[in-house]
Backbone as CSV, one residue per row, in Angstrom:
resi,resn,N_x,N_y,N_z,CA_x,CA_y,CA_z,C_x,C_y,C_z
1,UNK,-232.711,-28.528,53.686,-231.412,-28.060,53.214,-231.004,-26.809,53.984
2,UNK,-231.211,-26.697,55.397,-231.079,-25.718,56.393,-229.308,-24.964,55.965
3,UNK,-228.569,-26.088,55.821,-227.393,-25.927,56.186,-226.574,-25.797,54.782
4,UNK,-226.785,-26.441,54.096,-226.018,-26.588,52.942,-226.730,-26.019,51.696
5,UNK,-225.533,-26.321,50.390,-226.374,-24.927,49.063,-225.876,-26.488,48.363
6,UNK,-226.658,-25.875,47.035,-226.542,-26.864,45.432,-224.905,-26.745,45.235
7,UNK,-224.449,-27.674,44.894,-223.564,-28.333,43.538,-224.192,-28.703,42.260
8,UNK,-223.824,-27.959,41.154,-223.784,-29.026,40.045,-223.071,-28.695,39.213
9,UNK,-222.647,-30.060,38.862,-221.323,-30.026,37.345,-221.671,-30.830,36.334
10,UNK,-221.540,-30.108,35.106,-221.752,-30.266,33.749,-221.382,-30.524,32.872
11,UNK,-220.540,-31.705,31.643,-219.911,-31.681,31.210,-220.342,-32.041,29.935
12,UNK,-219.672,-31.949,28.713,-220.140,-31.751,27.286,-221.177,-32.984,27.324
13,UNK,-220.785,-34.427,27.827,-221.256,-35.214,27.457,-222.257,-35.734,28.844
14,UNK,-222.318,-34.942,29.112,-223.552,-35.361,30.584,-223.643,-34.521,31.835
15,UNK,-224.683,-34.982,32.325,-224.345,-33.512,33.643,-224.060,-35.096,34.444
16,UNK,-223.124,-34.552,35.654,-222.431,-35.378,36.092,-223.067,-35.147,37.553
17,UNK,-224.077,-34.337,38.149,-224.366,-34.478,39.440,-224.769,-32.895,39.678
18,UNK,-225.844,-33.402,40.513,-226.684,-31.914,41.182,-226.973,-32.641,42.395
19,UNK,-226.303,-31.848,43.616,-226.751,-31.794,44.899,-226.645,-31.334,46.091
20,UNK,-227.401,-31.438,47.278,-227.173,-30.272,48.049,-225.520,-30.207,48.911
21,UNK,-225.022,-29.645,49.245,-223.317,-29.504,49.678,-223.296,-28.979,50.941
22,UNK,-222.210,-29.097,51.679,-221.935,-27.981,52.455,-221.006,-27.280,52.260
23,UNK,-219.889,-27.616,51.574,-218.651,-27.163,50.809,-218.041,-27.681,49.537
24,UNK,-217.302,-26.504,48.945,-216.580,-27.122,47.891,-215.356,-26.084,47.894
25,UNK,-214.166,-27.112,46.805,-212.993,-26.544,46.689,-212.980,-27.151,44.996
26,UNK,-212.533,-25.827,44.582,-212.781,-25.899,42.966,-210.893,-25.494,42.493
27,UNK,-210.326,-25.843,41.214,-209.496,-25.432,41.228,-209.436,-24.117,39.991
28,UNK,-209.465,-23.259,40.901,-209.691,-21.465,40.050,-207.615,-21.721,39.312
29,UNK,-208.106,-20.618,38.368,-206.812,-20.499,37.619,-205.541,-19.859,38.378
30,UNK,-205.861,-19.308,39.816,-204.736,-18.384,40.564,-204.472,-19.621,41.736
31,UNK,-205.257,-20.698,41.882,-205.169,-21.369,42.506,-206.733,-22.228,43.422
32,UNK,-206.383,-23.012,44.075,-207.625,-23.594,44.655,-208.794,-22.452,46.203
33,UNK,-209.953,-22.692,45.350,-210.773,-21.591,45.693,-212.134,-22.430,46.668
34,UNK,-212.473,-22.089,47.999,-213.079,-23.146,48.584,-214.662,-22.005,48.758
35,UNK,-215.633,-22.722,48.762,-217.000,-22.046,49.335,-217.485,-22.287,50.108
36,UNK,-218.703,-21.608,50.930,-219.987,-22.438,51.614,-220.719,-21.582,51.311
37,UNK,-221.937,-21.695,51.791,-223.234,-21.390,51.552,-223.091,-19.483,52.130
38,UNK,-223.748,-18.463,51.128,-223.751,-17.543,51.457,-222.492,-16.902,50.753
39,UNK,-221.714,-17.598,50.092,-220.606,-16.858,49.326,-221.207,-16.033,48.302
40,UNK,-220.290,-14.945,48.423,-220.472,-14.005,47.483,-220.397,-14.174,46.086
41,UNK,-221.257,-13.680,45.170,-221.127,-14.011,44.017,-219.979,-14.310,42.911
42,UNK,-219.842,-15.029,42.462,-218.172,-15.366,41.473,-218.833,-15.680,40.208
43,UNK,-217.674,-15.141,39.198,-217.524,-16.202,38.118,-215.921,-16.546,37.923
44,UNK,-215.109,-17.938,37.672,-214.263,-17.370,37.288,-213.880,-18.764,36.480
45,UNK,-212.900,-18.913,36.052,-212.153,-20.011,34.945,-211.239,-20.982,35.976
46,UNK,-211.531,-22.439,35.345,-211.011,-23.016,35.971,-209.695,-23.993,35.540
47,UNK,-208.926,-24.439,36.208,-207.821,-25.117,35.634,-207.447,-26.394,35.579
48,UNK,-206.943,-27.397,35.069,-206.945,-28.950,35.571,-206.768,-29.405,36.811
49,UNK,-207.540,-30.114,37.654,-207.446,-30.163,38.908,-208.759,-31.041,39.453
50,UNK,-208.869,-30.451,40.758,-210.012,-31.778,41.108,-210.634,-30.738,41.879
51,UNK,-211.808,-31.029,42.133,-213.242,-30.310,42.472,-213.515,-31.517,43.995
52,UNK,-213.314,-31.009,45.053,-213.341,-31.311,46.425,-214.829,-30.986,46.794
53,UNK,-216.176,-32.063,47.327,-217.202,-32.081,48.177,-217.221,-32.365,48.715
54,UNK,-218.220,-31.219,50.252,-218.417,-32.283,51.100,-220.166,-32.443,51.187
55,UNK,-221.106,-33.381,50.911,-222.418,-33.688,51.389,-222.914,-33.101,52.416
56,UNK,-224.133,-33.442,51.936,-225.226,-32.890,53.288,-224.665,-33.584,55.189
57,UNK,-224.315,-34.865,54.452,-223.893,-36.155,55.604,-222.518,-35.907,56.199
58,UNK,-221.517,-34.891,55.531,-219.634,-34.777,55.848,-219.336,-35.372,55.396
59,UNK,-219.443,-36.497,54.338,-218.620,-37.267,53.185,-218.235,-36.606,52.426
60,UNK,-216.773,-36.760,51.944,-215.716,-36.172,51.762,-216.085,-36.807,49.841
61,UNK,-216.191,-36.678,48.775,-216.192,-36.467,47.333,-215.616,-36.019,46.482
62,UNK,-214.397,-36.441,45.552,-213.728,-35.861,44.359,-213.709,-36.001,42.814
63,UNK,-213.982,-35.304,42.121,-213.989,-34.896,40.807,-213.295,-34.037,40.404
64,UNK,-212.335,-35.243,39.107,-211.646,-34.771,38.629,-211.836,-33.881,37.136
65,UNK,-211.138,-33.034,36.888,-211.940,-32.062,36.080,-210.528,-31.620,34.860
66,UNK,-210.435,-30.936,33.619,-209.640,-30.826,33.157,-209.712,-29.029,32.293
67,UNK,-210.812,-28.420,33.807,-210.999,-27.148,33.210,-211.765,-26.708,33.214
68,UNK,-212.354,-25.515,32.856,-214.111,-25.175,32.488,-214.286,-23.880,33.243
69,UNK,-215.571,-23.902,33.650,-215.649,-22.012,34.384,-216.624,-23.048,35.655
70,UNK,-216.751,-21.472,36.750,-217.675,-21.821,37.841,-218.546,-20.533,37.777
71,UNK,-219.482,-20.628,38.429,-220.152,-19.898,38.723,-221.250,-19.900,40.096
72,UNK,-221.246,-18.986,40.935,-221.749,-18.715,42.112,-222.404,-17.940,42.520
73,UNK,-223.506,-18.120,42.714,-224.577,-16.887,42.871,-225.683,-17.785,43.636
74,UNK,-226.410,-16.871,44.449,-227.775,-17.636,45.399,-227.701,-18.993,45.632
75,UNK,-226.662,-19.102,46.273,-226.409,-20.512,47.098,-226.510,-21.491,46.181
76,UNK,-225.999,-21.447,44.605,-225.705,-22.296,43.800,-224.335,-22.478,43.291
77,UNK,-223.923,-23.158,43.626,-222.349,-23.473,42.424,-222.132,-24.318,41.356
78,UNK,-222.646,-23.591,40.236,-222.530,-24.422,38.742,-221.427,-24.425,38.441
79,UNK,-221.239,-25.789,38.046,-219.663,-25.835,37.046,-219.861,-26.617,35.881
80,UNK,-219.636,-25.723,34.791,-219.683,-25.891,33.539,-218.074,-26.540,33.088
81,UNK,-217.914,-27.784,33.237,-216.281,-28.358,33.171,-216.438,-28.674,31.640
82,UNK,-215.000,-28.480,31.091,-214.480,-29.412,29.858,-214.197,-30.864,29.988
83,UNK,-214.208,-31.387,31.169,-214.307,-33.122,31.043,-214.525,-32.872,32.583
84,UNK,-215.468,-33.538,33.078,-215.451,-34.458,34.871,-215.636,-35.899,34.756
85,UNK,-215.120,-36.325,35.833,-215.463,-37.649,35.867,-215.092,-38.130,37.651
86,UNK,-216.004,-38.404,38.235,-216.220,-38.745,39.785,-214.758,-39.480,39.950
87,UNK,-214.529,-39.755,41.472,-213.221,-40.591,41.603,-213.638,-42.195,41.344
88,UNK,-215.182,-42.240,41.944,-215.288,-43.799,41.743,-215.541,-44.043,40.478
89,UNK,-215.794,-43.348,39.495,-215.805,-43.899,38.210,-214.690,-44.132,37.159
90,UNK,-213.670,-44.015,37.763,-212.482,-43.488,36.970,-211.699,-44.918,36.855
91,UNK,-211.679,-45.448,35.999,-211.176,-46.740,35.536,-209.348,-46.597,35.375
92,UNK,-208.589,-46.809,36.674,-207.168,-46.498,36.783,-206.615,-47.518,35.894
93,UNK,-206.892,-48.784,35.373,-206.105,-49.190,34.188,-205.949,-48.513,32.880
94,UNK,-207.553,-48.049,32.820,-207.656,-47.119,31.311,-206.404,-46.041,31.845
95,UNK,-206.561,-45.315,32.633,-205.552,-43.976,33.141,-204.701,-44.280,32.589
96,UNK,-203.924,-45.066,33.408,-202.337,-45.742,32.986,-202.142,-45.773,32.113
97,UNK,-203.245,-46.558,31.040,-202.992,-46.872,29.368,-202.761,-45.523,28.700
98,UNK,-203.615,-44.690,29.014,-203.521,-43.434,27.754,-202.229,-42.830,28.664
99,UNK,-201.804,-42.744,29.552,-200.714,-41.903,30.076,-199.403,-42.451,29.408
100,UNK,-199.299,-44.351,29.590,-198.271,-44.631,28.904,-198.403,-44.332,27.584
101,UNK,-199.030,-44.380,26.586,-199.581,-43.679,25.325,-199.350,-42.670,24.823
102,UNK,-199.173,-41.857,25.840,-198.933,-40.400,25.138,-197.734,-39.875,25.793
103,UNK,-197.132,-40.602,26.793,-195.776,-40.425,27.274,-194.813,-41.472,26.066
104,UNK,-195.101,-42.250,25.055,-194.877,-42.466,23.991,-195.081,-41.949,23.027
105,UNK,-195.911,-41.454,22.857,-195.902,-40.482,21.766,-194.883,-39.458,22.014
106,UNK,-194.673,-38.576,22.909,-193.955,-37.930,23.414,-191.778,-38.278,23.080
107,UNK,-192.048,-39.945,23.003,-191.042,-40.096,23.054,-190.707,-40.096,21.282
108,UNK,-191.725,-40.036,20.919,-190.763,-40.213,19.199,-191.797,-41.400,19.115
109,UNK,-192.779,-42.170,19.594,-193.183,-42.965,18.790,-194.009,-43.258,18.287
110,UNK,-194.451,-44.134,17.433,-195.396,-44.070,16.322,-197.144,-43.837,16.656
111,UNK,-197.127,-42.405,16.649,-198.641,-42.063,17.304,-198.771,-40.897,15.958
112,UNK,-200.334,-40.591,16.004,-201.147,-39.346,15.466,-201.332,-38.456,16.291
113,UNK,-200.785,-38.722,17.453,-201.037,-37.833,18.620,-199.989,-36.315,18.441
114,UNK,-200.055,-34.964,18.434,-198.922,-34.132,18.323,-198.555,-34.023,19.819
115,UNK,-197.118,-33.505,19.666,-197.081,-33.118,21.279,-197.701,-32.554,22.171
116,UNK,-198.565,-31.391,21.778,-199.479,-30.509,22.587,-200.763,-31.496,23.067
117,UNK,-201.794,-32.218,22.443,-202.187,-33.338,22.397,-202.163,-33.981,23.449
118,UNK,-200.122,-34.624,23.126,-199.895,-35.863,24.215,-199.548,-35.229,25.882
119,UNK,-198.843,-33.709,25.518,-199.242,-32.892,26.827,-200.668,-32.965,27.878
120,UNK,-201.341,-33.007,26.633,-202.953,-32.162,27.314,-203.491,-34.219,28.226
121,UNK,-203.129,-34.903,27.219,-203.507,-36.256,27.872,-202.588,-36.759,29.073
122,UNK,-201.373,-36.161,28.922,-200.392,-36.429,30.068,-201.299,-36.078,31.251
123,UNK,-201.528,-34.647,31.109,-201.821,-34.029,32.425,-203.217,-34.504,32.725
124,UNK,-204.384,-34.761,31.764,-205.597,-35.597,31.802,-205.479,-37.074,32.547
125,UNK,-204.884,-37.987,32.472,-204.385,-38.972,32.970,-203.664,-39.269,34.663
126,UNK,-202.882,-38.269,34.856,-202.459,-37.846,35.697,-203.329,-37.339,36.598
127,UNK,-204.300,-36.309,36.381,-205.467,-35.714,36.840,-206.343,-37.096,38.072
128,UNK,-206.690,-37.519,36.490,-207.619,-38.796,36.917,-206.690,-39.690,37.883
129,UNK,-205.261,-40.323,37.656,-204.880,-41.319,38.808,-204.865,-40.553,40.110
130,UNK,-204.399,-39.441,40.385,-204.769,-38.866,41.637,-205.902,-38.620,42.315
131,UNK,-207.144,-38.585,41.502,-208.635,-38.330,41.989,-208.917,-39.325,42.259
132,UNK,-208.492,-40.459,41.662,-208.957,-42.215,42.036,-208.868,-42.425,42.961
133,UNK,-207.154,-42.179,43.599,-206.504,-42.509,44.806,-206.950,-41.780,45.955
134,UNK,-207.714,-40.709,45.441,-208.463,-39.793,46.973,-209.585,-40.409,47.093
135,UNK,-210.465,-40.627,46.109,-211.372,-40.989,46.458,-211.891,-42.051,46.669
């Protein structure tokens, strides 16, 4: 691992991947924040967006994320996310479904969903069809 430092991301319901990197681009709350190996120490909060790798090999990797913190210290970058989910795992029919779903709810119709809710799934949905399509 001459060249490259750890990735790993964590999410309530699983750790979603630990491995060695040569870069990443995380999306920080002031905007998208990129590393390599030897970066100076960080912590900071993160915002809905997608989490950009590249491998030991230059394969290019996206995860989509809906938040959480990072943290960076001794050639590690932990990310403690509120939801990840890889691009290849991301099931774009499900996407669609909850997006049309809560862009109905939105409209007046018959959901348990509140608006803030059908907001937070709008932009969740959305998240995910774009991470699909990169990756």
């Amino acid at each position: 691992m001459a060249e490259g430092f750890t990735l790993s991301i964590v999410a309530p319901d699983r750790a979603l991947l630990e491995e060695p990197i040569r870069s990443v681009v995380l999306p920080a709350q002031n905007g998208y924040l990129g590393a390599l190996k030897g970066h100076e120490p960080l912590i900071a909060s993160l915002k809905p967006g997608y989490i950009e790798y590249q491998d030991e090999q230059g394969q290019r990797h996206y995860v989509a994320v809906t938040g959480g913190f990072v943290e960076i210290v001794d050639n590690k970058v932990s990310v403690l996310a509120d939801f990840a989910e890889r691009s290849t795992e991301i099931d774009v029919s499900r996407a669609e479904a909850e997006l049309e779903k809560a862009r109905q709810a939105l409209r007046g119709g018959d959901s348990p969903m509140s608006n803030e809710q059908a907001f937070e799934e709008i932009e969740k949905a959305t998240i995910r069809l774009k991470v699909a399509k990169m990756g």
